[in-house]
N, C-alpha and C positions, 0 to 999 in steps of 0.2 A: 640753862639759857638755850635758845632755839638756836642750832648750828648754819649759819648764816654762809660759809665759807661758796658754796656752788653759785651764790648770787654774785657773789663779788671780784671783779678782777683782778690779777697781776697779783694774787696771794701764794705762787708756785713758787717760787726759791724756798731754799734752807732757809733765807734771814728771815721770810716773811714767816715761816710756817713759828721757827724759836720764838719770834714777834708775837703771834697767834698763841703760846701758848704762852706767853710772859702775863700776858694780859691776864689769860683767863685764870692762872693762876692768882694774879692779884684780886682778882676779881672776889674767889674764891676765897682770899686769903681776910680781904674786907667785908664779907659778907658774914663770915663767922665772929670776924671780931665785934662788929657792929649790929647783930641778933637781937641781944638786949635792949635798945636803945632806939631801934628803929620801925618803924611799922611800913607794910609793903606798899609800893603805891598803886594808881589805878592799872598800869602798866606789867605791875608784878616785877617789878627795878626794886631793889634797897639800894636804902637812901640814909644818909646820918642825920638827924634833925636837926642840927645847926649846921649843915652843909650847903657852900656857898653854892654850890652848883646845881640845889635844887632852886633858887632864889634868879639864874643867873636867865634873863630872856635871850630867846630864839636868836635875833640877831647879833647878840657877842657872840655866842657857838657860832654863829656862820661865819663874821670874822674871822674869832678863832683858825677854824676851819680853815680859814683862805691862805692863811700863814702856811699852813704844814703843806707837803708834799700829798700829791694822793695818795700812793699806798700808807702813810702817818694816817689819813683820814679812815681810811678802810677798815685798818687794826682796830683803831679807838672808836668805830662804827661797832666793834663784835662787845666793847664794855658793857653796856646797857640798852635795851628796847627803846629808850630814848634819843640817847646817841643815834643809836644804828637809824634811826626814823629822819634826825636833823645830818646825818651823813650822806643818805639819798636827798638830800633837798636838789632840786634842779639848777638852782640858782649856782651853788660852789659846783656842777660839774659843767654848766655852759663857761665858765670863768676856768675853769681846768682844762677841758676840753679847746677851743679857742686859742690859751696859752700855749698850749704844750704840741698842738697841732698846727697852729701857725694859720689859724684859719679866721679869714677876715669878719670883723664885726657885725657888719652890716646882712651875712647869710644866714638866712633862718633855720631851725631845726629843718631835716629833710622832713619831709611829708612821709606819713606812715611812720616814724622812729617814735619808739616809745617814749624816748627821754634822753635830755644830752649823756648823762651818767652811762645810759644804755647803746650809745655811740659811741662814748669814749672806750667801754667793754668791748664794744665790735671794733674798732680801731688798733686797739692791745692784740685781743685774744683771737680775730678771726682775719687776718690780714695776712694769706700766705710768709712765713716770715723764716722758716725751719726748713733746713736742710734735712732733708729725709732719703735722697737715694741719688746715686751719682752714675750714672750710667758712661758707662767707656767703650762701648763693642765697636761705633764706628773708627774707623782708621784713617779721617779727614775731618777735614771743618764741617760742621755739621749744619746745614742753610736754613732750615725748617722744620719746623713741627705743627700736628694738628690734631685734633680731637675728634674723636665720633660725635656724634649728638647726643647717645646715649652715655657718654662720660666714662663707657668701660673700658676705650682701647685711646690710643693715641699713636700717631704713625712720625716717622723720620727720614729726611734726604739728606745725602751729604755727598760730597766729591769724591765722594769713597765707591761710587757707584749705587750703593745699597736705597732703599731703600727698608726700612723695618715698621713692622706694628707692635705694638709692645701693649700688655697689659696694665691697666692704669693703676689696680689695686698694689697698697703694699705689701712685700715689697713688687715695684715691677717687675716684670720677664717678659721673654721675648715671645711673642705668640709667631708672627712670619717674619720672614723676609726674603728679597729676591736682588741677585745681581745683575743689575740692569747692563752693564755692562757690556752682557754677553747681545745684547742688542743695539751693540755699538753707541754706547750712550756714553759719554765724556761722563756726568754724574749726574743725580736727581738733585733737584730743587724746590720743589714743590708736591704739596698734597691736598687731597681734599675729601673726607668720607662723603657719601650721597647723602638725602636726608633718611633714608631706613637703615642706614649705614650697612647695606650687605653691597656695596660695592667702593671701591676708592680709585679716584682717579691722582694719577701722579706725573709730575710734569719735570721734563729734562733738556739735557743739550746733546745734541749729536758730537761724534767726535768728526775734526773737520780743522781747517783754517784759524790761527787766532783769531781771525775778525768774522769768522762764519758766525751767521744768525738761524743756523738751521736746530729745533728741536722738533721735539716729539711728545704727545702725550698717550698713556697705557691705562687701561683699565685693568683694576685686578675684582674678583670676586673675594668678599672675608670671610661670607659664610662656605663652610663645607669644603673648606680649602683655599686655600690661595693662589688663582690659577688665572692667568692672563687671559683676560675675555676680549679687548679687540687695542689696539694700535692705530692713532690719528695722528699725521703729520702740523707742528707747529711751527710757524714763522712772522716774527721772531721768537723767540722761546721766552722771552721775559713777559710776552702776552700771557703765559702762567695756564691760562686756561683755566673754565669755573665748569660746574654745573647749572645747567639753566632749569632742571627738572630730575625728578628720581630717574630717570632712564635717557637722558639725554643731557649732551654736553659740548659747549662754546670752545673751540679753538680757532685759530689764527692765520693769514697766509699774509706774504706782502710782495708785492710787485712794484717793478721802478718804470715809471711813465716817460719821464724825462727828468733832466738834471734838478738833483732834488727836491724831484714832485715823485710819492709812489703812493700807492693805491693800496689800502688794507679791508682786508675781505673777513667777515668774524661766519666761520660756520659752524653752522645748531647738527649734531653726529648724536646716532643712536649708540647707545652703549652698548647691545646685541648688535652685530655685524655678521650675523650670521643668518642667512636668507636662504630661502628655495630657487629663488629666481634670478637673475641680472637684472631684471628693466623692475626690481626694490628698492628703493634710494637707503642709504643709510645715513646720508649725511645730504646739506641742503643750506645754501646759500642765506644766509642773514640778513647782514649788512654788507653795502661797502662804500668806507669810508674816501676823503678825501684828505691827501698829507701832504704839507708844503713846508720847505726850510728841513728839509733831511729827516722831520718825524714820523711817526707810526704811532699807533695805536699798541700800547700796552698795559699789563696788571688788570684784568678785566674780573668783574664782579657783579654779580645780579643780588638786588634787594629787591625786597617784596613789598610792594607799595600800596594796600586796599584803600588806601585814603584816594588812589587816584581813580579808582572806578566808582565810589560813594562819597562824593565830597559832603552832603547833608548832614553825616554821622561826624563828620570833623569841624567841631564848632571851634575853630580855633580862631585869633584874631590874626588875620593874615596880612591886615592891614599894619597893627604895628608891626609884627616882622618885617614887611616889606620897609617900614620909616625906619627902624630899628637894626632887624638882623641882619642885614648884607653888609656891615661897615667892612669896606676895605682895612685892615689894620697894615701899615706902613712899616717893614724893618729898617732896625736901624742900621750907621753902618757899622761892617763889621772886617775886621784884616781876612783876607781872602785866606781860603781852607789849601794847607799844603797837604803834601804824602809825606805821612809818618814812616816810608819806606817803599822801595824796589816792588816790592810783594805785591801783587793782585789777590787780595782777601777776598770773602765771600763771595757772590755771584754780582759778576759785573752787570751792568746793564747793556744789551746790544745797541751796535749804532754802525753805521758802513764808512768806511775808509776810503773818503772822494779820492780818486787817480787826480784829477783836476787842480790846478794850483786857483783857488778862489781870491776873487779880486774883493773887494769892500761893497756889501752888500748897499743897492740905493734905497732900500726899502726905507721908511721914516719911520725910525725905531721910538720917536720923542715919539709916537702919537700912545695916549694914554689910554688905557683900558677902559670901560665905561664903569663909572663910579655907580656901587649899589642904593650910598648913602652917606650919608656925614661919616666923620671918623667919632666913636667915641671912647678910644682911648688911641694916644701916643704910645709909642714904644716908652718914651720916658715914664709914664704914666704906672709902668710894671713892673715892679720889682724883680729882682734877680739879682742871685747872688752867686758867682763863681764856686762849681764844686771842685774841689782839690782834697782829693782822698778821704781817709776821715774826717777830717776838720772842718769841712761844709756844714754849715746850719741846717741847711732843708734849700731845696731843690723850687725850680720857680714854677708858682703854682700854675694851674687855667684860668685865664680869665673868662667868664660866662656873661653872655648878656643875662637881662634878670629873666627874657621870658625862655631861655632855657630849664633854667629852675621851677618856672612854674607847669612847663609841661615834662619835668623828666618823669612823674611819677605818673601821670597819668597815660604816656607813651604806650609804655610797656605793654598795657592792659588793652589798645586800643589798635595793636600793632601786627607784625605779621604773624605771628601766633596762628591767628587763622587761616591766612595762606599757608605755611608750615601744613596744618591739620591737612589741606586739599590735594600735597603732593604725595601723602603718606597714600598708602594702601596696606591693607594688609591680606590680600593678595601673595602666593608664594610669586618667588622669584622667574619659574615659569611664566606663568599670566603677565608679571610684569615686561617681559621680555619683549611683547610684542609691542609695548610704546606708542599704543595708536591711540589708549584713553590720558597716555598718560599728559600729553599736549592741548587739551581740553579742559574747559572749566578752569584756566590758570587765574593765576592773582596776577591782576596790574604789576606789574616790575618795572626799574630803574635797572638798563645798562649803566654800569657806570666802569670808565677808563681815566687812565692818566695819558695825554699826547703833548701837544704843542705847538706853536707857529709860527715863535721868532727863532727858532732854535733847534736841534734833533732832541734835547734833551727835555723830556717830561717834565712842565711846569702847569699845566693845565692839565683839573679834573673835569671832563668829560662826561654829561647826560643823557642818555635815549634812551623814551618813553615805550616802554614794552605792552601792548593792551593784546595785542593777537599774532600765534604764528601758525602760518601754513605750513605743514608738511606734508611732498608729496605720497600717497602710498603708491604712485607705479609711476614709472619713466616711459617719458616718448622711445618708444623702441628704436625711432627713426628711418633709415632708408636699409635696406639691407646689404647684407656682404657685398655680394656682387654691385647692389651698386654703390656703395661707398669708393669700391673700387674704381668704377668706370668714369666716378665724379673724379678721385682722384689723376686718374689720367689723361682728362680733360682740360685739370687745371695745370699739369706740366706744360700739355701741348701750348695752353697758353700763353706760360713765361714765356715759354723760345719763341713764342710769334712777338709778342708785345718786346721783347728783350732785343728787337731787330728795329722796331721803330722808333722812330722821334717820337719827340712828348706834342708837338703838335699833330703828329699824324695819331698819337693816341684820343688825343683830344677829341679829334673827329670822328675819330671810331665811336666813343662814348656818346655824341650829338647826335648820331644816325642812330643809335639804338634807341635817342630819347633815356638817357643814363646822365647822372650827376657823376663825374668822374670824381674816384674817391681821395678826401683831403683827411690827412693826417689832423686830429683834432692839436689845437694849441695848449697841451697841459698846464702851461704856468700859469695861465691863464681860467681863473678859474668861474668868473663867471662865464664864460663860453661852456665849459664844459660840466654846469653843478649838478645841471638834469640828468647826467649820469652818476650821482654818488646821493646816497643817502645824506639828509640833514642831521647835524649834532644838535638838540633838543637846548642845551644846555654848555657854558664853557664858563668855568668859573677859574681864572690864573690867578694863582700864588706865587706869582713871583721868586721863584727857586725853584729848586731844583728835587723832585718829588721822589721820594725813597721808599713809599710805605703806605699803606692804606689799612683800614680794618672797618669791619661796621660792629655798630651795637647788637646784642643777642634779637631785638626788637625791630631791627634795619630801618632805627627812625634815624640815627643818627651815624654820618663817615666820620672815622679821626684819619688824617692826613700827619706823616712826617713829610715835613719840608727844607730841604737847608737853603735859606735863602739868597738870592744876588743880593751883591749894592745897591745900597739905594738910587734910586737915579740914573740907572747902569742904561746905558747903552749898549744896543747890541747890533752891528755893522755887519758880521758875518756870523751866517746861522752855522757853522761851521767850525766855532771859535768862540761858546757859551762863555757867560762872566763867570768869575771865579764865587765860589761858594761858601759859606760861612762854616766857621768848626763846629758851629751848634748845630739842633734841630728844632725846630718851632715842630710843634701839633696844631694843626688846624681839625677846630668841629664844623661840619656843614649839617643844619637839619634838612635832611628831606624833605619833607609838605612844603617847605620854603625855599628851598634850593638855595639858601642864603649861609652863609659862618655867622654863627651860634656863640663860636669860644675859639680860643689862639691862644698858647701857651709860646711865651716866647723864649728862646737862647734854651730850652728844656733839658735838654740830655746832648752828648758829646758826638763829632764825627770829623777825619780828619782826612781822607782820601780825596784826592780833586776830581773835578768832576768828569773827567774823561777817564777815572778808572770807580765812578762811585756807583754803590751795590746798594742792592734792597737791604732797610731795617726793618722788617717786620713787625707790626704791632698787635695787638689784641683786647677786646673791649667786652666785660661779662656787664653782668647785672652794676653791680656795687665799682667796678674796678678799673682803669689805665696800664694797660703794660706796655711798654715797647724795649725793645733792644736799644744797642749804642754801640759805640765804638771804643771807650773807655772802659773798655773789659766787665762791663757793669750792664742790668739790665735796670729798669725803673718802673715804678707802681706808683699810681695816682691815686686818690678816691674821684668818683666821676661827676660826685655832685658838689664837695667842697671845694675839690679841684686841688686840692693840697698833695706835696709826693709824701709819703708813705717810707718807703722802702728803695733800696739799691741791691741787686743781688751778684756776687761777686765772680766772676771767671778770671783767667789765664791768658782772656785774647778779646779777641771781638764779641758781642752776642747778635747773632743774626736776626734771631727769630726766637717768641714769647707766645706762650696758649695757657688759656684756662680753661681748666675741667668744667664743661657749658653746664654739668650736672652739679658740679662742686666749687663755688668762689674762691675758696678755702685752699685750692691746690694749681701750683703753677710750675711749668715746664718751662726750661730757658735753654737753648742750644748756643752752642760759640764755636769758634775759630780751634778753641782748644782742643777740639776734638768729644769734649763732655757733651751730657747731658744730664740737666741739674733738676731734681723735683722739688719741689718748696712748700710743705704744708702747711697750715696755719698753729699758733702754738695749741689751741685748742685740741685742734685732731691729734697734734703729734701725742698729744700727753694721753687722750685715747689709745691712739697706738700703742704707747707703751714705748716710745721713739725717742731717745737722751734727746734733750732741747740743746745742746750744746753750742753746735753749727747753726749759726744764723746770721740773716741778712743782716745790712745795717738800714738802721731807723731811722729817721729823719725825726728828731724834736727838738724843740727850743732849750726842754732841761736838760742837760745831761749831769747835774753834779752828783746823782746817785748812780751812775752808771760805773758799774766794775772796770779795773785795769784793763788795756787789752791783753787779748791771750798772747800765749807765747809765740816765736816765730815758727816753730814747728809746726803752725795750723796753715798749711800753703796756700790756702787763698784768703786770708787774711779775714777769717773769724771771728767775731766776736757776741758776747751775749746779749739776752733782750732786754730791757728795763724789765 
């Protein structure tokens, strides 16, 4: 018989393999008895001539079929060439598949999948699910993790100061690391490789004030050593700071105008900072924004948008998006989010500590946001089901409008890919250093941030439209020494004259010169003052309170964590946000439509309030959903059925989640614990050569063939994989 086993999945345990050979032996054992008696069929099957089974049509076998369990059907698949032929029917694995995955009726095979069978195989076998390496070296919570492009290294911050890069292969090790420390840095928080990955940019807090908002972001070089290449001041430091280009790079400043009006400035800094001359700029003004109700501008990230320079090649219907994608979905309410304790977990988000005792804001908080469109689903409308430890059925899935489905597979292929290919160079790191080609020929980008209006706290995602930047290559030299000096002395002499007269004898000083004597502008006031701040393209409010962002590998599409207000909430003083839900909702926004696409509601767990709540980190591959939580557990989606998958288990909080951009198949998960968890799929492990022992837990509707759990000796509570 043709040995079938590499086609079929979930045949790795003991029970399956004694199963596999029970069979074959019978097999074996009927085919001799039955020699005489039987002649071979077209198939080259024996068969016993008055046997019922050769008599029995296709559709009882699929029945049959529907009865048994998959792996029953798998085994009794390797009995005969006939079997095995009615075992692939597609029909019993969309009915297995569906069931077992909890995936609703109504979604069609994904586009491009060979067959539900061959889903349900990649859903078992290739779905990150195996503990494969546990990494301990940091000495704190550990905030972040991130991956090269090229999938070979992965980097880590944590309150421990350190930053680390570490090797991706098994098992990891440690390739660098640096203590940041020694540059007075409170800890890292943040990373980011460039796209040729020979540089990584990594972002921190100064040490300072509990309430200081002062960070910093450093450049390190990964090729040829690991050696700090330039130092840029950031504020606030939760602005994280991105890469805008292989050699240039987005951080932060913010300025207070008036009583909670401040001013946030994003500047484009060359990653060489090392020049011949003074009047070489290395850095160069952006934007800047306009902030009202105690926010700022933070979490900044740039996608790469060619749909916005060639809209001809995007035949897309923008029209139903527009009737369709932008539904507001509504949460429901929910008992406001306590602290599960004293402790300030992971990285707080910055806000300033008004001196001022605030009276009740007059602003008219009932005025409602502008509706994008109908609603087409209710909260009640979504299922969800409370997780509580093991005993949780499965996790609540995404809800998708339909035309994300129909554009997820054609995204990919029509997406920034090719922007990617135009920041590459392959150029040594010399040539690239001087950054004067590398700001030319860009791909249309999408700023996007998280800020806000009624509130200091991040509830609005923020868009601007990136088509062209100037950089300059030489600075106005200006006036010289001598006379900067002579200006300066000038304008002492003048306080002490003016500092002697009345405001009406100033007055008239100004009249006789023919001078507009100078008026303080009215900040709060912001149509008086909008000609001076850049416009926001784009404000799209989720209504809560915004923890988390990530983009598709494709940058068609943002997922958003969000823990949502009350419904209905009022908000009187921006100074005194409503209280936050324990969940977190994921919002999908596609970009060509700047509209939510999909909203997972009540998704994964969080319980800090919102005057001490910190980034969840999320991350979004090919096939995949990950984000963190606060329920010591991290979670895995599929991105097109929208169903959870997997929970991966820690000791504490999980900050922050990456997948290997080269590998689906492998996921890093950092916590509060101090770890760092790698997860690979059972497939590679079993390549590796890696005991499947340690594993995530699953999310399926079966469990009654699911083994005891292990014993309590497994500390974070392991158990095996169906």
């Amino acid at each position: 018989m043709e040995e079938t086993t590499d086609d079929v999945p979930m045949v790795d345990s003991s029970d399956g393999q004694m199963e596999h050979d029970r069979v074959r032996d019978s097999m074996q054992s009927n085919s001799s008895f039955s020699s005489s008696y039987s002649d071979q069929d077209a198939d080259g099957g024996t068969y016993i001539d008055n046997s019922p089974w050769v008599f029995m049509p296709e559709p009882v076998f699929i029945k049959i079929f529907l009865q048994l369990q998959a792996r029953d059907v798998l085994n009794a698949g390797q009995c005969c060439k006939r079997w095995y032929k009615l075992s692939k029917d597609d029909y019993i694995w969309r009915k297995y598949f569906r069931k077992e995955f909890n995936v609703d009726a109504s979604i069609p095979l994904k586009r491009g999948a060979e067959s539900w069978r061959a889903e349900y195989r990649r859903l078992t076998n290739n779905v990150p699910m195996v503990m494969t390496d546990v990494l301990t070296f940091h000495s704190h919570q550990v905030l972040h993790v991130s991956f090269s492009h090229n999938g070979k290294m992965f980097a880590t911050c944590s309150k421990d100061g350190f930053v680390i890069v570490w090797n991706s292969a098994y098992p990891s090790t440690i390739r660098d690391s640096y203590d940041m420390r020694k540059l007075s840095w409170k800890y890292t928080q943040f990373s980011q490789f460039n796209q040729t990955d020979t540089l990584l940019l990594v972002s921190g807090v100064h040490f300072g004030s509990p309430h200081s908002t002062s960070g910093e972001i450093a450049v390190f070089t990964v090729q040829n050593g690991f050696k700090l290449k330039c130092r840029v001041t950031n504020r606030p430091y939760d602005i994280f700071g991105t890469w805008f280009s292989d050699q240039h790079l987005l951080s932060g400043d913010l300025s207070w105008l008036a009583h909670l009006v401040s001013s946030s400035i994003l500047w484009l800094n060359k990653a060489n900072q090392e020049v011949d001359s003074e009047h070489t700029p290395v850095r160069n003004q952006m934007y800047k924004f306009y902030n009202r109700n105690a926010s700022s501008i933070r979490a900044i990230m740039i996608a790469n948008c060619p749909w916005l320079s060639d809209p001809p090649e995007w035949k897309i219907d923008i029209g139903n998006l527009l009737r369709t994608g932008g539904t507001e979905q509504k949460s429901s309410d929910e008992e406001p989010g306590t602290s599960g304790g004293a402790r300030r977990a992971g990285n707080p988000l910055s806000h300033y500590q008004m001196n001022q005792d605030m009276d009740s804001d007059d602003e008219d908080d009932d005025e409602e946001e502008p509706d994008d469109g109908q609603e087409q689903r209710t909260t009640e409308d979504v299922p969800y089901q409370l997780l509580v430890g093991d005993q949780a059925d499965y996790a609540s899935p995404i809800q998708y409008l339909e035309e994300f489905r129909q554009e997820y597979e054609e995204s990919y292929y029509e997406s920034s890919d090719d922007c990617l290919e135009d920041d590459e160079d392959d150029a040594d790191e010399e040539e690239l250093s001087e950054g004067e080609e590398d700001l030319e020929n860009l791909c249309p980008k999408y700023l996007i941030f998280s800020t806000g209006s009624k509130t200091y706290t991040p509830h609005q995602i923020g868009f601007k439209r990136i088509t062209r930047v100037n950089f300059p290559r030489r600075l106005d030299p200006g006036p010289s020494l001598r006379e900067r000096i002579a200006l300066r002395d000038r304008q002492r002499e003048l306080q002490v004259i003016m500092a002697e007269m009345s405001p009406e004898e100033i007055r008239l000083q100004y009249i006789l010169q023919n001078e507009d004597p100078p008026n303080e502008p009215n900040w709060a006031n912001y149509e008086a003052v909008a000609g001076r701040f850049d416009k926001v393209d784009k404000l799209i409010d989720l209504h809560g309170h915004i923890i988390g962002m990530g983009l598709s590998p494709d940058h068609r599409y943002l997922y958003v964590n969000s823990r949502p207000w009350p419904k209905n909430c009022v908000i009187r003083n921006p100074l005194d946000p409503p209280a936050i839900a324990q969940e977190i909702d994921i919002h999908v926004i596609d970009l060509v439509s700047l509209k939510k696409v999909g909203k997972m509601l009540r998704a994964h767990k969080a319980y800090t309030p919102n005057t001490e709540c910190f980034f969840i980190f999320l991350d979004v591959c090919d096939n995949y959903v990950a984000s963190g939580a606060e329920d010591m557990h991290a979670y895995l989606w599929d991105r097109y059925y929208g169903v959870c998958l997997a929970k991966y288990q820690h000791a504490d909080v999980v900050n922050s989640v990456a997948f290997n951009p080269r590998d689906n198949e492998m996921l890093v998960t950092t916590s509060d614990d101090y770890e760092i968890k790698i997860w690979r799929s059972l497939s590679k492990a079993q390549k590796l050569g890696i005991p499947t022992v340690n594993r995530a837990s699953e999310f399926r509707k079966q469990k009654n063939n699911r083994p005891p759990p292990q014993p309590q000796q497994h500390q974070h509570g392991m158990r095996p994989f169906v």
